[in-house]
C-alpha positions in Angstrom: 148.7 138.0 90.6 145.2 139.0 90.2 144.8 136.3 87.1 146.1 133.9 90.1 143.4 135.2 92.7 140.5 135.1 90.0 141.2 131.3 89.3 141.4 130.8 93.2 138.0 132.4 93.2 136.4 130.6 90.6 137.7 127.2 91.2 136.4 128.1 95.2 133.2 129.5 93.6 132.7 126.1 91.2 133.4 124.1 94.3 130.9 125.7 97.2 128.0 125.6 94.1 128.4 121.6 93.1 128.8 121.1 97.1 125.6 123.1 97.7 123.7 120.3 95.3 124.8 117.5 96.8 122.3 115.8 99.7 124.2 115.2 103.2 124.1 111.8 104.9 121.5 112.8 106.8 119.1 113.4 104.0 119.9 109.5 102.5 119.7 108.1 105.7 116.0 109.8 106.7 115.2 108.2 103.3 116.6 105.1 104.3 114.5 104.7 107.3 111.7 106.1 105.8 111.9 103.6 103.0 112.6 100.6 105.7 109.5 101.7 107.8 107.0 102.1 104.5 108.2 98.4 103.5 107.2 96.7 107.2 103.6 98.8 107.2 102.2 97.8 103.7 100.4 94.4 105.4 100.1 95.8 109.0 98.5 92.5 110.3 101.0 90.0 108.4 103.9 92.0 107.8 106.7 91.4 105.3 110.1 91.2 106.3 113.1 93.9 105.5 116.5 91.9 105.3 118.9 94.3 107.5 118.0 97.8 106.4 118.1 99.9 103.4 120.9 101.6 102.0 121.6 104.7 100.0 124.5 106.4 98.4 124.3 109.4 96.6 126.4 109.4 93.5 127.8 113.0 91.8 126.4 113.7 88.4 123.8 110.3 88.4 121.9 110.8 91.9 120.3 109.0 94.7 120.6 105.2 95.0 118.7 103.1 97.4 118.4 99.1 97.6 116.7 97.0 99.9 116.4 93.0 100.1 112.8 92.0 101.3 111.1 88.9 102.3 107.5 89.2 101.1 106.2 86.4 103.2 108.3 85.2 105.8 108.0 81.5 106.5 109.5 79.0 109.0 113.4 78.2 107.2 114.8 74.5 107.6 116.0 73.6 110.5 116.8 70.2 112.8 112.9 70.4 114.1 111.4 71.5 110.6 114.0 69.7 108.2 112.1 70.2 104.8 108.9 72.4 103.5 105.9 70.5 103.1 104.0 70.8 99.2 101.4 73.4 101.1 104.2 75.6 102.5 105.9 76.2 99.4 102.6 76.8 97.6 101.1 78.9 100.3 104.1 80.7 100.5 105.0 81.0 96.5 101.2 82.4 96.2 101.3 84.9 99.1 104.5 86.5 97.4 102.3 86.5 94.0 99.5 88.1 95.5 101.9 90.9 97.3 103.8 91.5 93.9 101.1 94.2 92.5 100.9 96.5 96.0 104.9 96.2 96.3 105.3 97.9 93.0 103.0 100.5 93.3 104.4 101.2 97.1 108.0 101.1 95.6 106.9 103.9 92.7 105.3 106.1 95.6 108.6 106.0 97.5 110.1 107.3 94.7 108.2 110.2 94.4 108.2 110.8 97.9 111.8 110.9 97.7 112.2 113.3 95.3 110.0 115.6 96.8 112.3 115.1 100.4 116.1 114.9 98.6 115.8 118.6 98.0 119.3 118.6 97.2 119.6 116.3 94.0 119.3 118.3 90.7 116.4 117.7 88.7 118.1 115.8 86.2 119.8 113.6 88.2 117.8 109.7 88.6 116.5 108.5 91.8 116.6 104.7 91.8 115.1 102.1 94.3 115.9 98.6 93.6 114.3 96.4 95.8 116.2 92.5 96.0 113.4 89.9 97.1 114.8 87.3 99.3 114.1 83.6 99.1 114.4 80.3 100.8 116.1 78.1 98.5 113.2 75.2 99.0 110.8 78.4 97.6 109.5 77.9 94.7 110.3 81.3 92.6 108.1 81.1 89.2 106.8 83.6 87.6 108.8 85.7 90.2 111.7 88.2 90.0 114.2 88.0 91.8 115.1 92.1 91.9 112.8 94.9 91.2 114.6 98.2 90.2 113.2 101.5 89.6 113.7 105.1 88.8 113.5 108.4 87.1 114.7 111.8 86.9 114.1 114.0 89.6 111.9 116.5 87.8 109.8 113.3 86.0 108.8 112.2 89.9 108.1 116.2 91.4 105.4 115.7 88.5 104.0 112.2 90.1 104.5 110.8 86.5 104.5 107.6 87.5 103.4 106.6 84.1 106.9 107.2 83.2 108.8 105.6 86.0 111.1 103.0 84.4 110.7 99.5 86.0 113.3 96.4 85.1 113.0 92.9 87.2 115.2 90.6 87.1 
């Protein structure tokens, strides 16, 4: 009987400590908004566009996940009254999302570390990981560009603001 109650206690005990380190929706979801409202503000005067909003998951024993699809320079689509691109919007456009390539990367590596230090919750050696899909017409034209930008690190590597070892991948 009290081998019984000690298992009981330490399988309740195990289960209240991994629950204590896991983040609650309402932690993802502030990061989700404040990762949707950092995207829109990088060019204040010609903004770029976040496709729906961003979404998060936290995953047990790996860590926090968040992915957002992003229109770096939103142009007119085709339509009956604009039925093709002319050769100067799909340059203009094409080198607009090259020039906005370098500040997206460097924003997307600070909202990493600024989730970290705000996802008090994850353990830190768990990865947080924002991958950031980049939308595009299909009359764009996309070289030279990626066409997903995914980072992260563990926890305790961002609380340090190494960004220097942030890994980066684009697809």
């Amino acid at each position: 009987m009290r081998l019984t109650a000690i298992a009981v206690f330490m399988a309740l005990a195990f289960a209240c400590g991994s629950m204590a380190s896991k983040p609650n929706r309402a932690m993802v979801e502030a990061m989700e908004k404040s990762m949707d409202r950092k995207m829109t503000v990088l060019w204040p005067g010609d903004p770029a566009e976040v496709m729906g909003l961003t979404q998060g998951v936290y995953i047990t024993g790996y860590g926090a996940v968040f992915m957002s699809e992003v229109n770096l320079a939103p142009a007119a689509g085709i339509t009956p009254f604009h039925p093709q691109a002319s050769q100067e919007e799909i340059k203009r456009t094409h080198e607009k999302k090259v020039s906005r390539m370098a500040k997206l990367r460097e924003a997307m590596q600070g909202m990493l570390v600024d989730s970290a230090k705000s996802l008090d919750a994850v353990p830190a050696d768990e990865q947080v990981v924002l991958g950031v899909s980049l939308f595009y017409w299909n009359w764009e034209d996309k070289s030279g560009m990626p066409a997903q930008i995914v980072m992260h690190a563990p926890k305790r590597v961002l609380l340090q603001a190494d960004k220097a070892s942030i890994v980066i991948e684009e697809f």
